[in-house]
C-alpha angles and dihedrals in degrees: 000000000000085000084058101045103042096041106049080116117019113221132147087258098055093043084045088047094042089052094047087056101041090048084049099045083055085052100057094040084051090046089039090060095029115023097225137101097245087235087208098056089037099060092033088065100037090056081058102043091043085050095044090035086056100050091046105029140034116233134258087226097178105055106070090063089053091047080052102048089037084056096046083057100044092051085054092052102036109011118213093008085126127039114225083250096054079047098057102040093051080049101054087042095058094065087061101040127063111242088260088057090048088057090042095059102035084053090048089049097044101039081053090051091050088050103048083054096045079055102043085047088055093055093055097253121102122201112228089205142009141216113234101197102067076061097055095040090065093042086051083047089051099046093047085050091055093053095060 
């Protein structure tokens, strides 16, 4: 479905965009099991999405240092509420996305986290933690979608 959907037309910005969403598919399903960033495949694909994001797009160069700083305060806040992956790969999406698309996606994948507990709670089995990525992965799914 995503190969229909991302190549109608097949241009360097859809395969770019195809490959941003399947790494990061492989991503949620390894943080869903494990509970990690795989840090390997992380930085492998992110080589190749900085190298093709660079060649199709300009930089938002700004907001990681505000996703960095926003993080700094929140530990402080709430420690441990955000693993250092979680941390990376919101980082390295935010050179691609505006800052509008960056809230977007952070409310879809939140608002999808807070479900899928309420949901879990309702079942009568609390998770004592969550992955994150599966959640970003459908806010980044959702965004993408948006822009067709």
């Amino acid at each position: 479905m995503l190969f229909v959907l991302f190549l109608a037309e097949v241009n360097g910005v859809q395969l770019w965009q195809l490959f941003w969403l399947l790494s990061t598919l492989v991503l949620a399903v390894i943080d869903w099991d494990h509970f990690i960033v795989e840090k390997k495949i992380f930085f492998f694909t992110s080589l190749i999405l900085l190298g093709g994001g660079a060649l199709l797009f300009s930089f938002h160069w700004k907001q990681p240092l505000m996703v960095c700083a926003l993080y700094y305060c929140s530990q402080k806040i709430l420690p441990n509420s955000l693993g250092l992956g979680d941390l990376w790969i919101i980082t390295l999406w935010s050179l691609f996305l505006s800052g509008h698309e960056l809230l977007q996606l952070l409310l879809i994948a939140s608002a999808t986290g807070l479900g899928f507990y309420g949901y879990q709670v309702l079942r009568q089995k609390i998770p004592e933690r969550l992955p994150f990525v599966p959640f970003l992965f459908i806010g980044l799914f959702c965004i993408l979608l948006d822009h067709r």
